[in-house]
Wavefront OBJ file of the C-alpha trace (Angstrom):
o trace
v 0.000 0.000 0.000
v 1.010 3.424 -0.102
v 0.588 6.750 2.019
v 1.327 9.853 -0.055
v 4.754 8.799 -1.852
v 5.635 6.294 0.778
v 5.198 3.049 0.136
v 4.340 0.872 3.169
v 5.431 -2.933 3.561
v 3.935 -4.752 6.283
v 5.866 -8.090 7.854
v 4.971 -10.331 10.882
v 0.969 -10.613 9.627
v 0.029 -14.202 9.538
v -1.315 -15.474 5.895
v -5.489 -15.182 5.828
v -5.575 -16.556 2.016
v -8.067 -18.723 3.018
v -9.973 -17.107 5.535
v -10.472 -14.315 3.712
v -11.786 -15.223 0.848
v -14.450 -13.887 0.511
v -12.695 -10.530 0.402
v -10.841 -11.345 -2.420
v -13.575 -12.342 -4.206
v -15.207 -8.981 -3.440
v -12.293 -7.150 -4.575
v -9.977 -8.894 -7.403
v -10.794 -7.302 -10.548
v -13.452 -8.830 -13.148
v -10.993 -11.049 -15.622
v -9.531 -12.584 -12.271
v -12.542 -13.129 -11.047
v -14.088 -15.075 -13.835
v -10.544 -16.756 -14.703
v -10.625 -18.084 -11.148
v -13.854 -19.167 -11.269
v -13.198 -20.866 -14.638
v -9.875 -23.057 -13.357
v -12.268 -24.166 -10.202
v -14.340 -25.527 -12.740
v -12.241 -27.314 -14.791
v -10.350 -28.758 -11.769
v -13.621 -30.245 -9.886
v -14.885 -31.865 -13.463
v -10.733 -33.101 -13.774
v -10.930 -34.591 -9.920
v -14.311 -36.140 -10.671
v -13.429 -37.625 -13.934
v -10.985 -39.341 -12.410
v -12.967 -40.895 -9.884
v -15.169 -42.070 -12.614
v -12.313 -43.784 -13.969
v -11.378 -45.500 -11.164
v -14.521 -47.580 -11.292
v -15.588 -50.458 -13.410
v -17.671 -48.874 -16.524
v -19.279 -46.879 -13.705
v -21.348 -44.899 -16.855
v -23.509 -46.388 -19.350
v -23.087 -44.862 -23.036
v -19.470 -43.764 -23.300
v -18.751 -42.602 -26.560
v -16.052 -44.683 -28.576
v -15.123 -42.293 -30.469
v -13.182 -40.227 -27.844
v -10.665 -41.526 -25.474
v -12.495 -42.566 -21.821
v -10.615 -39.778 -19.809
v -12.485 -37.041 -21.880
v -15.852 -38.706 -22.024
v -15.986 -39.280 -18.602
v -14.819 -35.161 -18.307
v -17.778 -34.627 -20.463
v -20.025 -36.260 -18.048
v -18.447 -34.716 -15.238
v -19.171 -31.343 -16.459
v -23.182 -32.243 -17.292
v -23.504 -33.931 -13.377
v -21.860 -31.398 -12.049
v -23.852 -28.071 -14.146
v -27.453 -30.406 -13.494
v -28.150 -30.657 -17.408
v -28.275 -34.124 -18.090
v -28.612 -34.579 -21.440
v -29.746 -38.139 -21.432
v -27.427 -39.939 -23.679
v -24.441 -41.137 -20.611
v -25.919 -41.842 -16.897
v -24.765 -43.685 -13.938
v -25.204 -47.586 -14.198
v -23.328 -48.977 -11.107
v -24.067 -47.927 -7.732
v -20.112 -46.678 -7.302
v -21.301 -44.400 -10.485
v -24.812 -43.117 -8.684
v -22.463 -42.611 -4.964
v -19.705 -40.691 -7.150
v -22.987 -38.463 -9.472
v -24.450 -37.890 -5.811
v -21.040 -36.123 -4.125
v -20.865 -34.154 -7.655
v -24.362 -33.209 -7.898
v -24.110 -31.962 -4.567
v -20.916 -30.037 -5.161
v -22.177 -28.232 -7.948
v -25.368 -27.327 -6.570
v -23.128 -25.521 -4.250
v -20.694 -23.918 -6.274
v -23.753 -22.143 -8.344
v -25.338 -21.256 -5.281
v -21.614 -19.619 -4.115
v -21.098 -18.616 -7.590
v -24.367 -16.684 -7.754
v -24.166 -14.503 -4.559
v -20.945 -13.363 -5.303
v -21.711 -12.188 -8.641
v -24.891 -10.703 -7.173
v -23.201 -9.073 -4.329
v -20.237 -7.967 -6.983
v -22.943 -5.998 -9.063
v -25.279 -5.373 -6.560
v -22.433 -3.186 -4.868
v -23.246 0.917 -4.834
v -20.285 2.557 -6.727
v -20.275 6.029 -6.227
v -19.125 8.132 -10.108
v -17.291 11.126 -8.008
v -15.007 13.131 -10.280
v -11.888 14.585 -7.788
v -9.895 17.356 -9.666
v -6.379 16.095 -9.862
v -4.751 18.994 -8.239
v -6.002 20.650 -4.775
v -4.826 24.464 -5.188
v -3.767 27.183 -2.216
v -4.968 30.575 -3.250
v -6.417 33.134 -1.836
v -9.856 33.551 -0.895
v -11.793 36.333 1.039
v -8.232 38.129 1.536
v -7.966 34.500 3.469
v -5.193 31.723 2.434
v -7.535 28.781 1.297
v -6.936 25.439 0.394
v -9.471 24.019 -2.290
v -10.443 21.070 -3.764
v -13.107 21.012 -6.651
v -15.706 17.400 -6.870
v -18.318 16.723 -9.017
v -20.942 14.075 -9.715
v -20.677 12.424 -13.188
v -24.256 11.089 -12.520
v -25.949 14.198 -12.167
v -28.481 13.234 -9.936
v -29.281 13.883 -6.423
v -27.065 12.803 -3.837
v -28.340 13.589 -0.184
v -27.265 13.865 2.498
v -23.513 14.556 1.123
v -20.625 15.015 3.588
v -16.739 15.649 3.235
v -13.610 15.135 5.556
v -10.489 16.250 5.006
v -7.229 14.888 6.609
v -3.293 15.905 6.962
v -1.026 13.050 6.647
v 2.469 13.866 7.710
v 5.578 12.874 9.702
v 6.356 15.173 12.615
v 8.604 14.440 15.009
v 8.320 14.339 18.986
v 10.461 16.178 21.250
v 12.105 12.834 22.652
v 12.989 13.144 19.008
v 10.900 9.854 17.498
v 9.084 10.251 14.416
v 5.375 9.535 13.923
v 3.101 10.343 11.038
v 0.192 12.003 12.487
v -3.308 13.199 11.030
v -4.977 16.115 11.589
v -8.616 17.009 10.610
v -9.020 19.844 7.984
v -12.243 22.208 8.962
v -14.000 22.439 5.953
v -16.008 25.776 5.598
v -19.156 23.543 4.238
v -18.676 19.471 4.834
v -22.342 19.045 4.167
v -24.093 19.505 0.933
v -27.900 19.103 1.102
v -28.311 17.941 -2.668
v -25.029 17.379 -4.440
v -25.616 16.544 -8.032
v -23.155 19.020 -9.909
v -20.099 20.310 -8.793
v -19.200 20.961 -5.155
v -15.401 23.452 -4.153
v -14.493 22.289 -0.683
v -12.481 25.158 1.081
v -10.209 25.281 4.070
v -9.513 28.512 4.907
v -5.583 27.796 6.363
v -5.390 30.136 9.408
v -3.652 29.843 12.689
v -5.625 27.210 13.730
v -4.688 24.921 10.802
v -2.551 21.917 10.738
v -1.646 24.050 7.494
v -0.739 27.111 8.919
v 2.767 28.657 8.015
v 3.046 25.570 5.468
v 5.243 25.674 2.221
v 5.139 23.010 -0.384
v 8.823 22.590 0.626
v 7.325 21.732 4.656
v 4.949 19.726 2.645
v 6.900 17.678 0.303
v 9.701 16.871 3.696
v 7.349 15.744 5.834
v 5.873 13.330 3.379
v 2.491 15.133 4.027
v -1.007 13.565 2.104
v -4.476 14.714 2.060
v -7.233 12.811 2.358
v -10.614 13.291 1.534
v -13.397 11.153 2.407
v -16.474 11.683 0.588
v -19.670 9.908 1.230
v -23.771 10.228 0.870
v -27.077 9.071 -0.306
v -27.902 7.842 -3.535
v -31.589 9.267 -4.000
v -32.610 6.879 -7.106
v -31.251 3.946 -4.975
v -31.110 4.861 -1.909
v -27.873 3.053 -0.954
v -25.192 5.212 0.759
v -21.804 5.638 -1.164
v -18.373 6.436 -0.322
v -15.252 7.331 -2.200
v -12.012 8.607 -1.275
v -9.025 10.293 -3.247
v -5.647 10.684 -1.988
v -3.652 13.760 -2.612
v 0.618 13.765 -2.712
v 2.910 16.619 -2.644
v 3.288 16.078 -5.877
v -0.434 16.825 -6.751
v -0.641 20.068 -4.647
v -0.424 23.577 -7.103
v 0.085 26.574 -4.330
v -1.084 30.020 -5.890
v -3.523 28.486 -8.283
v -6.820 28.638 -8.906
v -9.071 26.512 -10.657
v -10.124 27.854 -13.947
v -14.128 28.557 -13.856
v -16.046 25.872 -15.461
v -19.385 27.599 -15.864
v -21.047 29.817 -18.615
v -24.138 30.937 -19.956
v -25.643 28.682 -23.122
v -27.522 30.978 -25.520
v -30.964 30.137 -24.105
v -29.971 31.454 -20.990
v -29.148 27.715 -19.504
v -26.193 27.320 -17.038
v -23.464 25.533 -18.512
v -20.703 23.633 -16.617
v -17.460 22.510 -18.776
v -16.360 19.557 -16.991
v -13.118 19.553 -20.058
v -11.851 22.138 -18.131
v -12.865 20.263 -14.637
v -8.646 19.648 -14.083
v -7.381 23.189 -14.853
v -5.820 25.571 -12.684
v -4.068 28.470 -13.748
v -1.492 31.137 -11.567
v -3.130 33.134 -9.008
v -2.479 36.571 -10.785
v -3.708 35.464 -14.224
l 1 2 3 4 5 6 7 8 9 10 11 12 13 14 15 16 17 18 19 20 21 22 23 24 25 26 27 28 29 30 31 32 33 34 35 36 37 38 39 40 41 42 43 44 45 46 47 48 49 50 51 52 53 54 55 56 57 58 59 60 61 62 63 64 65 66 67 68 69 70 71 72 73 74 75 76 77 78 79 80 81 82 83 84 85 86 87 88 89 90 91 92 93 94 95 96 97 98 99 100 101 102 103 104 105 106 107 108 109 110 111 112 113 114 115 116 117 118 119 120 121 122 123 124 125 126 127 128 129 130 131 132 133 134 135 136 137 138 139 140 141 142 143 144 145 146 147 148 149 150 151 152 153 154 155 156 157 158 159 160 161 162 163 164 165 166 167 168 169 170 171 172 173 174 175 176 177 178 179 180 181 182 183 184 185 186 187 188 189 190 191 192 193 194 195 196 197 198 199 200 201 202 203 204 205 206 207 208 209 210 211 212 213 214 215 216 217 218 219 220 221 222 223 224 225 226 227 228 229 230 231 232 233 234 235 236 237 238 239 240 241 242 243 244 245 246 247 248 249 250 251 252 253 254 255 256 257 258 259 260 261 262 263 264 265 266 267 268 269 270 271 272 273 274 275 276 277 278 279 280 281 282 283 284
């Protein structure tokens, strides 16, 4: 993982491969997911294959025109999926015990299968656009520190709140490090109906973890920001969150963002979101 441009590796954790899995499955990305899924299948059809094998012609109707192995894979894969087509079936009781343990364990893998593809799409993703760069500037004669958000969905989001946090090293004066966080006020952190675009400010005055900061006092003590963003979804009415980390790196001091909104012809407001990343110097 990573905090601002330090990358964190963690040692002593004991492995949870297994008891987390459910997790993973949550969180690997699509093509894993399915690919994972896929070699599951193939192995339990392989292992149960070759327990048909072991028996004595435990399946009527094998086909001689393929080799045993991969008829009996075949039949593996209609027991285990429930289709049955009819034409091979169990004729020994070894081939019924064997069709019953597969039967069963693919009656369960659909039924796992299933609620984690369902819980996979089912999941409320929130479509929050973060501006790339947070800008210091000056606002009300006040330093500020801004961030500009916006909702690609355009529609209502209640009940919308913001945090901000300081990441950064400071040092103690037994002279040990620690990386500390410190809340950001936010002028507004609540936004009764956010569907467009939302500017979070933090005016930076003496009682700001920001206070008297440079980008140089920013970039050495390895600060971050972090904002937390979360709220309602009115159409269906699941809460989302999202969250967007913010290096030294990202930070533009005396910048502003470049205004986004116009006037259409018919008199309709009209926001620019191709200009949604741009700042521009303070004094231009």
């Amino acid at each position: 993982m990573r905090i601002g441009l330090r990358e964190i590796e963690t040692r002593g954790l004991a492995p949870a491969f297994w008891t987390d899995l459910y997790h993973r499955s949550m969180t690997v990305y699509w093509p894993a997911f399915f690919g994972s899924a896929a070699l599951i299948f193939v192995v339990l059809n392989a292992v149960f294959a070759f327990l048909y094998w072991l028996g004595h012609e435990p399946v009527a109707n094998v086909s001689p025109d393929l080799p045993l192995p991969l008829s009996l894979f075949y039949f593996s894969i209609e027991t285990l999926a429930t289709v049955g087509y009819g034409d091979m079936h169990p004729q020994t009781n070894y081939g019924h015990l064997v069709a019953t343990v597969e039967i069963f364990t693919g009656m369960s893998f659909l039924a796992v299968m299933t609620g984690l593809i369902f819980a996979r799409f089912s999941r409320p993703k929130a479509r929050f656009v973060f501006a790339r760069h947070p800008v210091v500037t000056t606002y009300q004669g006040e330093p500020t520190l801004m961030i500009r958000i916006a909702n690609a969905r355009h529609n209502t989001i209640s009940q919308a709140t913001a945090q901000l946090w300081l990441f950064r090293l400071e040092n103690t004066k037994e002279r040990e490090q620690f990386r500390r966080y410190h809340e950001l006020k936010l002028e507004r952190r609540e936004h009764p109906m956010f569907s467009l675009s939302w500017t979070l400010l933090h005016i930076i005055d003496k009682t700001s973890a920001f206070h008297g900061m440079t980008a140089e006092d920013f970039a050495e003590g390895e600060g971050a920001l972090v904002l937390n963003l979360g709220g309602v979804d009115d159409n269906s009415a699941q809460r989302l969150y999202a969250r967007q980390i913010y290096t030294a790196q990202d930070i533009r001091w005396r910048h502003r963002y470049r205004d986004i909104t116009s006037l259409s012809e018919k008199g309709r407001l009209v926001l620019d979101y191709s200009k949604f990343h741009e700042v521009v110097p303070e004094d231009a």
